[in-house]
ZAMARZA-390210 format. One line per field, with one value per residue: residue in one letter; chain; x, y, z of N, C-alpha, C in turn. Coordinates in nm, 4 decimals. Example, Ala and Ser with C-alpha at 12.3 -4.5 7.8 and 13.67 -1.06 7.14 Angstrom:
ZAMARZA-390210
type	A, S
mol	A, A
nc1	1.3190, 1.2850
nc2	-0.5690, -0.2250
nc3	0.7800, 0.7080
cac1	1.2300, 1.3670
cac2	-0.4500, -0.1060
cac3	0.7800, 0.7140
cc1	1.3200, 1.2900
cc2	-0.3300, 0.0030
cc3	0.7800, 0.7870
//
This chain:
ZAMARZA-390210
type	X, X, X, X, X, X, X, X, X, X, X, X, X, X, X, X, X, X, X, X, X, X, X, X, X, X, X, X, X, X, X, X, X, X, X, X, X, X, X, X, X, X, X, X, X, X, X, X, X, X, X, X, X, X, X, X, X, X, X, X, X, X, X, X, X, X, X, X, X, X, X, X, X, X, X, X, X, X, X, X, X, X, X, X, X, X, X, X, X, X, X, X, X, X, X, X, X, X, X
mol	A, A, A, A, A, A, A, A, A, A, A, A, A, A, A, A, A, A, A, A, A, A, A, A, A, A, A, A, A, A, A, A, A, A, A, A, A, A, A, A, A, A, A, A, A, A, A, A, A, A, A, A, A, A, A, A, A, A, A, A, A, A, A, A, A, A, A, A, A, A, A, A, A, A, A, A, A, A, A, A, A, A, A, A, A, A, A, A, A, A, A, A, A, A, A, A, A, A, A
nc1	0.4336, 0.6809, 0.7202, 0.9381, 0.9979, 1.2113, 1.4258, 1.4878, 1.6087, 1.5148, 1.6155, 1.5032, 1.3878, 1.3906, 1.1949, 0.9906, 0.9222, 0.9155, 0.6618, 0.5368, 0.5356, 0.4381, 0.1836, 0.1173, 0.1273, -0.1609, -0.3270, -0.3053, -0.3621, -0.6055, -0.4895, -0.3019, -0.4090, -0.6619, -0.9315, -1.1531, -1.1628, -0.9360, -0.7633, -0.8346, -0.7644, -0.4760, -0.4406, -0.5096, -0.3317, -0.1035, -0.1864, -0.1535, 0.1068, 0.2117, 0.0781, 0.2738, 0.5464, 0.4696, 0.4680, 0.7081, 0.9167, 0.8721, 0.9738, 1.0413, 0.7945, 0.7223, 0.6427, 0.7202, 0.7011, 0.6568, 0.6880, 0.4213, 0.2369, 0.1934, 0.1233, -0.1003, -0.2009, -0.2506, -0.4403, -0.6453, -0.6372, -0.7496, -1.0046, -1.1233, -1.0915, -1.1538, -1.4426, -1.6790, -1.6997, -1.5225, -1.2429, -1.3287, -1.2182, -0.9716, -0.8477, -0.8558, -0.7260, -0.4578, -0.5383, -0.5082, -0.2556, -0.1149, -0.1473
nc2	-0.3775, -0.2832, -0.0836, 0.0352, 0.3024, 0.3652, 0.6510, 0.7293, 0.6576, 0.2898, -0.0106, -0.2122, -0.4463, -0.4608, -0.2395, -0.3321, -0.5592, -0.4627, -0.3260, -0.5472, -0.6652, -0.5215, -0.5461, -0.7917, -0.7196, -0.6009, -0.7761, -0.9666, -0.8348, -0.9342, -1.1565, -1.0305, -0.8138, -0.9015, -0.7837, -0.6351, -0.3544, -0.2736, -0.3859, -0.2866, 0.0089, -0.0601, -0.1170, 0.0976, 0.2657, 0.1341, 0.2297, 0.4775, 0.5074, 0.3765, 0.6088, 0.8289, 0.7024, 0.7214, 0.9869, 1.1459, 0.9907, 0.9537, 0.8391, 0.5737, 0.4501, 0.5607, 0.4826, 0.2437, -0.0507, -0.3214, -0.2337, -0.0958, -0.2407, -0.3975, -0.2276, -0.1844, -0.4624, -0.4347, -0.2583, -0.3808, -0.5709, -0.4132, -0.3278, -0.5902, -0.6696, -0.4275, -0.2303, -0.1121, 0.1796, 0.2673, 0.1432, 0.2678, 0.5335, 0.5057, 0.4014, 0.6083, 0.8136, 0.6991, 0.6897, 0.9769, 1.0498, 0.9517, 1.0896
nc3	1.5378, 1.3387, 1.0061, 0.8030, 0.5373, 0.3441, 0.2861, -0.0528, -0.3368, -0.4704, -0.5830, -0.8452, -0.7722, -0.5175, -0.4380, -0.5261, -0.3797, -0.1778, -0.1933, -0.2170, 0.0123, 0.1592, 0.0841, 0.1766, 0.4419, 0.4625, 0.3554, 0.5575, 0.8166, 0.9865, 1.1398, 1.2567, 1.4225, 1.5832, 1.6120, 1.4091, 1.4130, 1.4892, 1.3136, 1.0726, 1.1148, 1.1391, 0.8397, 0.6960, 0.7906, 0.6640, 0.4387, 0.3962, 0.4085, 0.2190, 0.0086, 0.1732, 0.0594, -0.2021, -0.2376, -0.1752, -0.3280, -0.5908, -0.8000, -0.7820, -0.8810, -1.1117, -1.3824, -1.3996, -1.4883, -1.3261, -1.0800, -1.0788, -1.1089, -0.8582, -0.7277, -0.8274, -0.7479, -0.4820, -0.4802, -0.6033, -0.3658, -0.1487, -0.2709, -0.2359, 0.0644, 0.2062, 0.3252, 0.1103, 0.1163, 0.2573, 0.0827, -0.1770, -0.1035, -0.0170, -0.2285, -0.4065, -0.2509, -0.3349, -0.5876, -0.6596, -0.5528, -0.7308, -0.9679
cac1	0.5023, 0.6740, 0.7314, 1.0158, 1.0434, 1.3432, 1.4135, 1.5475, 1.5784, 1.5359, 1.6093, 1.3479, 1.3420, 1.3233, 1.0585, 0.8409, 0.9304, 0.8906, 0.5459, 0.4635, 0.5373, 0.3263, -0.0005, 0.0720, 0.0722, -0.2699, -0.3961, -0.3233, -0.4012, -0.6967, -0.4374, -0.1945, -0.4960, -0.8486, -1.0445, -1.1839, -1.1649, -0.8253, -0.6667, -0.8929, -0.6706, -0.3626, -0.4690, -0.5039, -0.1647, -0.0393, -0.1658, -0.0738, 0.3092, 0.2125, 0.1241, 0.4054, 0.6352, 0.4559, 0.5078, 0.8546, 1.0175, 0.7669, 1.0433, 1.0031, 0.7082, 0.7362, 0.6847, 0.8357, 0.5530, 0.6911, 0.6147, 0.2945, 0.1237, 0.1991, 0.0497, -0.2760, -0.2767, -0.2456, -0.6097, -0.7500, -0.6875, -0.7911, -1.1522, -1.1396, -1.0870, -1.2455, -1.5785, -1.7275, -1.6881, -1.3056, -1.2208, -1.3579, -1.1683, -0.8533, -0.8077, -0.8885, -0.6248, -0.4177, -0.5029, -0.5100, -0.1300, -0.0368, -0.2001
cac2	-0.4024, -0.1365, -0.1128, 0.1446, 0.2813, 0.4055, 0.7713, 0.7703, 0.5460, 0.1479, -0.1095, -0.2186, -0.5813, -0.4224, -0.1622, -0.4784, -0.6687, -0.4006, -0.3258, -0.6862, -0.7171, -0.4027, -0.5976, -0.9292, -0.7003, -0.5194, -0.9082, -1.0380, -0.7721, -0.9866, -1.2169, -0.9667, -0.7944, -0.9739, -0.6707, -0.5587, -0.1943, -0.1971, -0.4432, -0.1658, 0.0952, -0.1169, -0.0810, 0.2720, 0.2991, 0.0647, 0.3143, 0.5951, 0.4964, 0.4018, 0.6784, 0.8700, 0.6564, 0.7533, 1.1351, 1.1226, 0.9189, 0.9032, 0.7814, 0.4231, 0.3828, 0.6534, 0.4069, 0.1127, -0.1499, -0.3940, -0.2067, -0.0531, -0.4061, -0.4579, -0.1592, -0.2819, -0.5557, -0.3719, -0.1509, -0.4986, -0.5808, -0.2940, -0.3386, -0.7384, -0.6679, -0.3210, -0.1967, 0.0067, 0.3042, 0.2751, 0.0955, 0.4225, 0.6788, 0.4788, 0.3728, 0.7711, 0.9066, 0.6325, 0.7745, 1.1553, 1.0646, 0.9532, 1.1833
cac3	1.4140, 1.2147, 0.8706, 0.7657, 0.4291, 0.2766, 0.1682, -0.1455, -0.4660, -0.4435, -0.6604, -0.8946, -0.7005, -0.3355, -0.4480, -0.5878, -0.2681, -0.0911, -0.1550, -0.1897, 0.1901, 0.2525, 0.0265, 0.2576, 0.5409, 0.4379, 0.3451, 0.7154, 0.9383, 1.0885, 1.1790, 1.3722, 1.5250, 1.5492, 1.5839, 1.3014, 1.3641, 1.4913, 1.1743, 0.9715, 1.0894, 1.0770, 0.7150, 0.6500, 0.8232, 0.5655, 0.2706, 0.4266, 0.4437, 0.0479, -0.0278, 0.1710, -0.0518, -0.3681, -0.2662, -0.1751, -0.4263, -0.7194, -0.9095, -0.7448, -0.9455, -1.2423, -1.5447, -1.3826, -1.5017, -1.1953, -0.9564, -1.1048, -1.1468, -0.7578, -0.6830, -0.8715, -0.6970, -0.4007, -0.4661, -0.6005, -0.2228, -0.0869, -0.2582, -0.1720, 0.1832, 0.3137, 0.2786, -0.0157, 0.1326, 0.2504, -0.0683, -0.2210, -0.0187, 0.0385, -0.3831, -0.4418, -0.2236, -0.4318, -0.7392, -0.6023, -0.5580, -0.8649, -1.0408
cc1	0.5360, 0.7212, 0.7875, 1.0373, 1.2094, 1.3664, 1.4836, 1.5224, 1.6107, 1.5615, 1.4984, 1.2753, 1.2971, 1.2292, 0.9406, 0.8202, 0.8725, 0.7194, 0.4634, 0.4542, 0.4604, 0.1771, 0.0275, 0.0035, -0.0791, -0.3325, -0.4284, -0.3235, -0.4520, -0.6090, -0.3461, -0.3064, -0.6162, -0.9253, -1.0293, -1.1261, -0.9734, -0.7036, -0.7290, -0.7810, -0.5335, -0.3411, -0.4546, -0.3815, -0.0835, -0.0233, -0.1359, 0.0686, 0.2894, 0.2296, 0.2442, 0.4888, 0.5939, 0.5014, 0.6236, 0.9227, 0.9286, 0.8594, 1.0701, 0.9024, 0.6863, 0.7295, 0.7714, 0.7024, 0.5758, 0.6060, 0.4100, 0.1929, 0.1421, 0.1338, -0.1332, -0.3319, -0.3265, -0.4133, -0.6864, -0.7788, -0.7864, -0.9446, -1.1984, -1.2033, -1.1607, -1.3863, -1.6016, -1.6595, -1.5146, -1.2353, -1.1891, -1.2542, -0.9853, -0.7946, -0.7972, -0.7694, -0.5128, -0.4118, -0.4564, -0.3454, -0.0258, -0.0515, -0.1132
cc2	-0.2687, -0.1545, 0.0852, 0.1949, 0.4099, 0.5710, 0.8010, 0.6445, 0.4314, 0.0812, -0.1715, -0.3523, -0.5363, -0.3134, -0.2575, -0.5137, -0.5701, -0.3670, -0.4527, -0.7278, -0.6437, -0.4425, -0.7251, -0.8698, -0.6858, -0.6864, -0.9846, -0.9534, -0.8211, -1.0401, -1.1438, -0.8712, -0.7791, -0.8753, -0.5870, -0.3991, -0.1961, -0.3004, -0.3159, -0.0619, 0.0523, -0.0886, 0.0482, 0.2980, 0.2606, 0.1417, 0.3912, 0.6041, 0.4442, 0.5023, 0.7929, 0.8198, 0.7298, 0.9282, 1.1765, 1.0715, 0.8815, 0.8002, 0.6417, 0.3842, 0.4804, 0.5369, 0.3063, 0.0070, -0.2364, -0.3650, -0.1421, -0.1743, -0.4239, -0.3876, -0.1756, -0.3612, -0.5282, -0.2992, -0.3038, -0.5768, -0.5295, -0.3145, -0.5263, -0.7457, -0.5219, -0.3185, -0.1093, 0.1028, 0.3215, 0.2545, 0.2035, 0.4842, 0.6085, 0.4726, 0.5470, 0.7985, 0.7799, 0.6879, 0.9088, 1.1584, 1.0895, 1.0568, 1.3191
cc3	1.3501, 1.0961, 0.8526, 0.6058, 0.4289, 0.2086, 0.0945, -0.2716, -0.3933, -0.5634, -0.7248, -0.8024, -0.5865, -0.3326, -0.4797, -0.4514, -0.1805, -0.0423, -0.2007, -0.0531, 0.2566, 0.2011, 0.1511, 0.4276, 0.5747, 0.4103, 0.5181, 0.8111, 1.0212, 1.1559, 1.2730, 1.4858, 1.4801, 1.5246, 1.4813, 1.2922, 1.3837, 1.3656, 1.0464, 0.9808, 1.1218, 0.9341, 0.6613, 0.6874, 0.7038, 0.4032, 0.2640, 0.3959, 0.2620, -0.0515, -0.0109, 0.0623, -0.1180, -0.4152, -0.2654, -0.2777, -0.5287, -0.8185, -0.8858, -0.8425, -1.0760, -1.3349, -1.5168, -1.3576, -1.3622, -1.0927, -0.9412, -1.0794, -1.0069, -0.7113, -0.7423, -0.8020, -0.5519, -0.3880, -0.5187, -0.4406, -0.1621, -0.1330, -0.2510, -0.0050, 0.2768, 0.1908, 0.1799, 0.0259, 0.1984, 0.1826, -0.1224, -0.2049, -0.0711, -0.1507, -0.4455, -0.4157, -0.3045, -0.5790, -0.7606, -0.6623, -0.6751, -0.9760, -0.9945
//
């Protein structure tokens, strides 16, 4: 599976959508591949290419509540579904970014 992003400005709808399709991905990993470790780093792939986005084109999510609240829900995943300690790390370099 690949998942392409875009380099440059999006639309406020296909930046929502966009990373609403990258939380369903990060939700059903188990389902595209059973093993734990390797839907785990399906995952980290998934935040990685997040945060790419967020460094590249900050201005996708600069003060655009939309997309901010998706990205919330996005780290409320993220500590739903991994362990403490990846949770941790992975929500960090998340914040690292924005920051």
């Amino acid at each position: 599976m690949c998942v392409c992003v875009y380099r440059g400005a999006l639309k406020k709808k296909k930046k929502r959508k966009l990373l609403r399709d990258i939380r369903i991905l990060f939700r059903n990993a188990l389902k595209e591949y059973p093993n734990p470790n390797e839907a785990q780093n399906f995952r980290y792939r998934l935040i990685m290419l997040v945060i790419d986005w967020m460094k590249t084109t900050w201005e996708d999510f600069n003060e655009k509540e939309i997309v901010l609240e998706e990205l919330r829900g996005l780290k409320k995943d993220i500590t739903k579904l991994c362990s403490e300690g990846v949770s941790k790390a992975l929500i960090q370099k998340i914040d690292t970014t924005r920051e």
